[in-house]
Each structure stands twice: as structure tokens, then as C-alpha cells.
N, C-alpha and C positions, 0 to 999 in steps of 0.2 A: 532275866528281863531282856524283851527284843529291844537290841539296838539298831536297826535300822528304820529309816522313817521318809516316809512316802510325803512327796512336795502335796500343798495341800490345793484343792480343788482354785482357788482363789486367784494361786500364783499360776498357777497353770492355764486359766482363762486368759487373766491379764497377759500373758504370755503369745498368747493365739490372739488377741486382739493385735497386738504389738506385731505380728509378723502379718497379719492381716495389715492395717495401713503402711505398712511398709511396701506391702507387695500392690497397692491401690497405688502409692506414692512413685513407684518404680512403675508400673502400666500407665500412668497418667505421663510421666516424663516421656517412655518412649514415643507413646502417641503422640504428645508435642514435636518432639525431635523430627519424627515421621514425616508431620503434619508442616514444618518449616523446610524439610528437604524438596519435600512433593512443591510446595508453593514456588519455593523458589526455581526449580527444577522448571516450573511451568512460565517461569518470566524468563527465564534463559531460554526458551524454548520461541516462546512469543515472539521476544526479542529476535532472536535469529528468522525466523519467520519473514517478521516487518522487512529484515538487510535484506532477502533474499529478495522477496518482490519486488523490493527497490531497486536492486540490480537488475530484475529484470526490466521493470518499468524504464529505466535508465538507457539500458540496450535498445527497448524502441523506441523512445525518445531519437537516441540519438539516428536511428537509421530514419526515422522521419527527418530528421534535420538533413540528414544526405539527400534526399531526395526532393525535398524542398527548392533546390538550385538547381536543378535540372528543370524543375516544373515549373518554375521561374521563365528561364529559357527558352522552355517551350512554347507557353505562352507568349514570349514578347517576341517569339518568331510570328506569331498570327496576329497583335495585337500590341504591337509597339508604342502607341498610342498611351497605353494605358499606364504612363507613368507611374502613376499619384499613386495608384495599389500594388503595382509591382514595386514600388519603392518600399511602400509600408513592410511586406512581406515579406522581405531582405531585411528591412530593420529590426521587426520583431522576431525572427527566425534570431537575428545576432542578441537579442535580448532574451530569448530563452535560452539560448548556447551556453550566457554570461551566465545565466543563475545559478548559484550556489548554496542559497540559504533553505531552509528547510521544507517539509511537501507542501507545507498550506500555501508562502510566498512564493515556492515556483507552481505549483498550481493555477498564480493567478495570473502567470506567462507568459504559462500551456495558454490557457486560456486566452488570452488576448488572441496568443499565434493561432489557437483554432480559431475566431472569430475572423481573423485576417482571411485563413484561407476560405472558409465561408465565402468571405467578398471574391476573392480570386476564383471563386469557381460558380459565383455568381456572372462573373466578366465573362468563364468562358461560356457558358452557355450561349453568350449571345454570336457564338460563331462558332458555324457549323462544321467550317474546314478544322477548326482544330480539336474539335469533339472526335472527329474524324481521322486525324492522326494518330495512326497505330502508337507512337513514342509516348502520346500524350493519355490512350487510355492504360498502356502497359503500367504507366507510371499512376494512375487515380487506383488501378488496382494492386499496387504495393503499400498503396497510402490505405489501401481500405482493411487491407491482410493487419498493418500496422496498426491502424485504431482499433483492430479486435484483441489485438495481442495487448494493447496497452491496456485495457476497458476491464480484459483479465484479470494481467497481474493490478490493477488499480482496485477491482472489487478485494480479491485476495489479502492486499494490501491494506487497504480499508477493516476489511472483518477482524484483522489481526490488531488492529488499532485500537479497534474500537472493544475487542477482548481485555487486550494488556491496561489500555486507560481505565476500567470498569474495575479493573481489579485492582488499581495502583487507587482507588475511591473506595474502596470496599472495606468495611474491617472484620475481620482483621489482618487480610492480607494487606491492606494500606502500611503495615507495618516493616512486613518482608520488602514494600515496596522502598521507603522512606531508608529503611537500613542500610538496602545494598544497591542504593542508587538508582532505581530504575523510573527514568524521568516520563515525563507524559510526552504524548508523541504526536505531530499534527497528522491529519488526514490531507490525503491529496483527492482534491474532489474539483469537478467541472461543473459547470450550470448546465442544465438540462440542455438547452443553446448551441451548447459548446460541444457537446459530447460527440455528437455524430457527422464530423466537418464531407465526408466523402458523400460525395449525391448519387447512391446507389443505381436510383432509377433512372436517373438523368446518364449514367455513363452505360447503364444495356441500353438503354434507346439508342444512344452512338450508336453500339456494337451492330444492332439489329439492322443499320442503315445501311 
């Protein structure tokens, strides 16, 4: 009589079903795995992003603030008179300096200080001698170099915001967001108003004179 005896059809299916969900069970986990490295991978990414433009935005920031005090100056060598907004413009330049708190409150400033200077370059138009002063367009076009630099890194800035925010709402990477900390972020944004403080046209017509 044969003694040996062959597994029967049954166990051998059940067998193949059983390394089949395992191996379904193992492809599903890596792709998770995968699928939470990449996410987070791309908020760490974002993130550094945002600092970076910030730092730049920061940089012109600040070199507009340098330059501000000169322009000041200038102005109140043609136009001493004009207290009441070359005051403003000293005070609100020292009130953006101060800000510390996040893009949307300094934001609203920025803003003020471009509104201000708006008026101060309202002032000087109405005098031609200082339109006229080499010191005084040198300086409208470092201010003008500056608000493209800023307008930049600010779109830059913004797109990166408004990425990372969409995704920290999203699910379910709201998950990976909520997990590993990654907080929602203000936008630094200007009024339409505000955006473009340099009188492009108004300082070649100087030049042209």
C-alpha cells in the first residue's frame, strides 16, 4: 500500500488565498507608508518654502526702511514746510520696524507705510526742484527696484501659503497636518492701493526734464 499522500486540492487553495491577502495586506501598508512619507515630505518642503520668502521679503523690507530716512531728508530739504506728513512717515516707518507679529498683522503696517508714502510723493510732485534732484530720483528708483523685489518674494510667498493651508483642510492629508504640527499660515497681502507706492511715470518725467 502507497504511503505517501499528496495535500488535498482544498488545503492548498486555502493556502494561496492566505499568501494572497497577506501579500494585498503588505502592498496596501507600503503604499500607506509611502503615501505619509511623500505628504509629509511635501509640508516640510512648503514649510521651508514660506521661511525662505520671508526672509527674503524681510531683506527688502528692511532696505526700504533704510532708505526711507534719506527720502525723508530730502524731501524736507525742498519742503520743510511740510511737517504734518513727513512726521507721519517717520512714525509709521518706526511702526513697521516695531512689528513682529505674523504676515497678515504686519501686513497691515506695510501698508499703512505704503499709504504714507503715497502721500509723500504726492507732496513732492508738487515741486519741481526736488523732482529734479539727482539724490532724490536715485533714491525713488531704489525704492521702485525694492517694491518689485518685495511684490516677488510676496507672490512667491503667498502661492506657498495658500498650497500648505489647502492641504492642512484637505483630507486626508489634514491628518499628517494635525499630527506633526504644521499650523495654518497668514498671507501677507496689500490692498490693491497700496501695492504700487513709486510713481513710475511721475519720476521719468523728472528724468526727461
Amino acid at each position: 500500500m502507497n504511503q505517501f499522500q499528496f495535500p488535498s486540492s482544498g488545503s492548498s487553495g486555502a493556502g494561496g488565498v492566505m499568501l494572497a491577502l497577506v501579500a494585498i495586506a503588505v502592498a496596501i501598508a507600503m503604499i500607506t507608508i509611502i503615501w505619509l512619507v511623500a505628504t509629509y515630505n511635501r509640508f516640510v518642503r512648503l514649510r521651508q518654502h514660506i521661511r525662505e520668502a520671508w526672509g527674503n521679503i524681510d531683506v527688502e523690507l528692511k532696505r526700504r526702511y533704510d532708505l526711507i530716512p534719506n527720502l525723508v531728508q530730502t524731501v524736507k530739504g525742498y519742503a520743510a514746510h511740510e511737517r504734518e506728513t513727513l512726521e507721519l512717515i517717520v512714525r509709521l516707518r518706526a511702526q513697521a520696524v516695531a512689528s513682529t507679529g505674523d504676515a497678515q498683522s504686519q501686513s497691515r503696517d506695510e501698508e499703512q507705510l505704503c499709504m504714507g508714502l503715497r502721500r509723500l510723493f504726492a507732496v513732492a510732485e508738487r515741486y519741481p526742484q526736488l523732482r529734479a534732484d539727482a539724490h532724490f530720483r536715485e533714491l525713488m528708483q531704489e525704492l521702485a527696484l525694492t517694491e518689485d523685489r518685495i511684490a516677488a518674494a510676496r507672490r512667491f510667498f503667498n502661492g506657498n501659503v495658500r498650497e500648505l493651508n489647502a492641504l492642512r483642510e484637505q483630507f486626508p492629508t489634514s491628518i499628517i497636518a494635525s499630527r506633526f504640527g504644521f499650523t495654518h499660515e497668514s498671507f501677507f497681502e496689500l490692498s490693491s492701493e497700496a501695492e504700487r507706492v513709486v510713481p513710475r511715470f511721475e519720476l521719468q518725467s523728472a528724468q526727461a526734464r
